[in-house]
N, C-alpha and C positions, 0 to 999 in steps of 0.2 A: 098865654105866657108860654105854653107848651109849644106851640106849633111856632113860637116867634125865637125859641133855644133851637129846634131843630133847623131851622131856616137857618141861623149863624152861626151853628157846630159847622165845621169842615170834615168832622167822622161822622161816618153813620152809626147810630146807635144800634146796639141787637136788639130785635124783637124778644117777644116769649117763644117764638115757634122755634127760632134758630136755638135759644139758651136750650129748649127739650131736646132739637136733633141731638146737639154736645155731648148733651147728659146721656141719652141715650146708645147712642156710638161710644161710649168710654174710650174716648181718645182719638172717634175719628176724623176724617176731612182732613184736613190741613195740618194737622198735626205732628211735629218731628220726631214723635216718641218710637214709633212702629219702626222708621230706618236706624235709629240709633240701639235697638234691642237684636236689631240682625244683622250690625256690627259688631256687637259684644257677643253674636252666638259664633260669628265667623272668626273671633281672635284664637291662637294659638292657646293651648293649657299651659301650666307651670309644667306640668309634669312632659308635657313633649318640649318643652326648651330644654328641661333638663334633661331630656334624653340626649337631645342632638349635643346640648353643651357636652355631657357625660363620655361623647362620640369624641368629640375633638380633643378634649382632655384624655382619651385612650390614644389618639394618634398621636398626641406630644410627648408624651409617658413612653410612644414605643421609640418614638426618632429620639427622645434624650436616651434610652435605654442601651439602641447600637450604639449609638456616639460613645456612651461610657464604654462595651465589649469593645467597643476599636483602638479605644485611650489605652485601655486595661493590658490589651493584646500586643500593640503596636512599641510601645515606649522602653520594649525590655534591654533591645539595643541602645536605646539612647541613654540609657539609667549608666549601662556601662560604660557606655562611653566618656556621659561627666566624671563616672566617678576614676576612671585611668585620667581624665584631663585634671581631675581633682588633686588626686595621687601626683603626676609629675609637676604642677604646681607648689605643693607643699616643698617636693625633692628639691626645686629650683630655688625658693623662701630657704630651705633649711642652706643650702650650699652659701647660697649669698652673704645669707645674714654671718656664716662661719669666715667668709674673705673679710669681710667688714669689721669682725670683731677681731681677724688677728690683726688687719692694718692699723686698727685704732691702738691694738697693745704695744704695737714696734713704734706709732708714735708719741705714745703715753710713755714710754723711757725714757726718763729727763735723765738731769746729771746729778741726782741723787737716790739709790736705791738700795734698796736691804736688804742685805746677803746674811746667810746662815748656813754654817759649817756643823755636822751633826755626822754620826755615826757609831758604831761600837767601838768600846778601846783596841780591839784588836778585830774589827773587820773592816769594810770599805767606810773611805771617803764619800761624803755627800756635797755637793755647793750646789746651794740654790739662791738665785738675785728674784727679787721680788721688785713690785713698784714701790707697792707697800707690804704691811704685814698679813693683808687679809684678801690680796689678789694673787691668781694662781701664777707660779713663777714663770716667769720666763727664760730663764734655763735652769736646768738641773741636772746636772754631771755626776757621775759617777767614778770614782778614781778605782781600776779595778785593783793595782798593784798596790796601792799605800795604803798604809792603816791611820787610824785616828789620833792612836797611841803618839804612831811616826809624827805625826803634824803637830801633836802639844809637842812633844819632846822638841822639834824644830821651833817653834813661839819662843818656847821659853830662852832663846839666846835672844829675843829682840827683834830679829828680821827676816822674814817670810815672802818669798817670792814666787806665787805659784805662775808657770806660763802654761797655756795650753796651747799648742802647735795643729794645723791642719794643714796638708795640702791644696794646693791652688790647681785645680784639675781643666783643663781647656774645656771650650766650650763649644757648641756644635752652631749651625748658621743659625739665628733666630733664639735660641738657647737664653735666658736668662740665670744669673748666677745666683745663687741663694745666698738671705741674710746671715753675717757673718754667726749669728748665735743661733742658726737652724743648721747647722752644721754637725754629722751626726758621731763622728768621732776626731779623737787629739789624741796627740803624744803631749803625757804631761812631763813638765821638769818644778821640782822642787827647789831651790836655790842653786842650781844649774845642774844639777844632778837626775840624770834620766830617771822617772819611778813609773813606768808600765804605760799603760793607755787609759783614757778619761773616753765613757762614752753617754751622750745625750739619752736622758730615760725623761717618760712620762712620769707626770704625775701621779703614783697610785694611790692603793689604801695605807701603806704604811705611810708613806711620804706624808700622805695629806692627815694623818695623827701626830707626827712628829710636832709637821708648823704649825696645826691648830691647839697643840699644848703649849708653846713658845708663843706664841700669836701677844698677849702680853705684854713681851718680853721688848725693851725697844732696842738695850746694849747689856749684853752679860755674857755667861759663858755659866755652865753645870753640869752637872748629872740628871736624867727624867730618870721619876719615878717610873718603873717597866713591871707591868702584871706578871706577864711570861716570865720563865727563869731565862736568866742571861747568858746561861750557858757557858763553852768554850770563848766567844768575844768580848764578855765582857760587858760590862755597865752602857748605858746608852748617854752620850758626851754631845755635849752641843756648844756654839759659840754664833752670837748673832750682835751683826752692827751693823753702822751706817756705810755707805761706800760714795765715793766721788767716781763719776763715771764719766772717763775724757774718751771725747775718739777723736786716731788719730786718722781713721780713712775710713773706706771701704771695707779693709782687710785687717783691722788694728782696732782696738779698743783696752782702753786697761780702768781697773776699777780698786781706787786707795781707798784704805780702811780707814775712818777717820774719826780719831780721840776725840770723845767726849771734851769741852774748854780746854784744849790744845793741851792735857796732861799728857804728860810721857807715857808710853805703854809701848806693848810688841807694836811693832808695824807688819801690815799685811798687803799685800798688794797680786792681784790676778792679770794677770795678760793673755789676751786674746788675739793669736797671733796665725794668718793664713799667706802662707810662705810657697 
């Protein structure tokens, strides 16, 4: 049976002599052990990759290192530079936005706006036209000659005609003429009666206590309470109402005081006249 398995095996069986060689070579002959142990002696360490990595990690560290000495160095000019393009940027925003807001107030003057007459009993005239009572006027005159006193004393007959007068000055080639209420002084007349010269003031700190105690106030006439002594002028008098504002040009505009339900009262009336 033995020799009739070896006859139809296609391998050859090992002997006992070859199983002794085996055994006694540990591992030798034919065996893949011995090349694969003198590949694992030829590999590279942990410790020498880490070196060489440790190498190129110092070479990135130095070229990120100039790159920043150059960023650091180089950019002091340009930091100034944004920051003047920074600078006349805001100037040009700030300029713009001041054309835009006065164009919008010259056309936000309808034909209705609130004027307030105020001043001491014996010192200067005030008139200021608002849009409303909590936007900054759009004009505010100053009467330097008449007193406040002068102007009730005039009311109290009934009719009241203030003009203010400017001259029409020529104008140069290209020259544009200014709005008739940016006009920076008048000759006033009282119910035709010359009283001094009226000239265009900003708004200050006194101005803007007056109408923000009046602010309230939509048609009346009083006395404000005044911390300060009142001195040689007198009491602080004020008179605020509605106005009808017609124009009749370029150079012409007039603004009617106008009664509360068509009751009788003073009439008052302002002309703005460039002659």
């Amino acid at each position: 049976m033995a020799r009739a398995f070896r006859a139809a095996s296609p391998l050859a069986l090992p002997s006992s002599s070859s199983r002794a060689a085996v055994g006694n070579s540990g591992g030798g002959g034919n065996s893949p052990w011995p090349m694969i142990k003198k590949r694992l002696s030829k590999a590279p360490s942990p410790q020498r990759c880490g070196g060489a990595r440790g190498r190129e990690g110092e070479g990135v560290e130095d070229e990120a290192g100039t790159t920043a000495a150059r960023l650091s160095t180089e950019p002091a000019e340009v930091r100034s530079s944004f920051r003047k393009r920074a600078d006349t940027l805001a100037r040009l925003r700030a300029a713009f936005l001041a054309v835009i807001t006065h164009r919008r107030r010259r056309r936000q003057l309808g034909s209705c706006v609130t004027g307030t007459i105020f001043g001491r009993r014996r010192g200067r005239v005030h008139v200021a036209l608002q849009m409303d009572t909590r936007s900054p006027p759009v004009l505010l005159v100053e009467m330097a000659a008449y007193s406040t006193g002068a102007l009730v004393r005039e009311m109290s007959s009934g009719l009241v005609r203030l003009a203010l007068e400017c001259e029409k000055t020529p104008l140069n080639a290209g020259e544009k003429r200014r709005a008739l209420l940016e006009e920076p002084t008048w000759r006033a007349y009282c119910n035709g009666r010359k009283c001094g010269y009226a000239v265009r003031r900003e708004c200050g700190a006194d101005e803007w206590k007056v109408l923000g105690a009046v602010e309230p106030v939509s048609i009346g006439a009083g006395v404000l309470p005044d911390d300060t002594a009142a001195g040689a002028e007198g009491d602080l008098m004020y008179m605020r109402a509605k106005f009808e504002r017609v124009v009749g040009s370029r150079d012409s505009e007039a603004f009617y005081m106008m009664n509360p339900d068509g009751s009788g009262g003073p009439e008052l009336s302002i002309y703005l006249l460039r002659v």
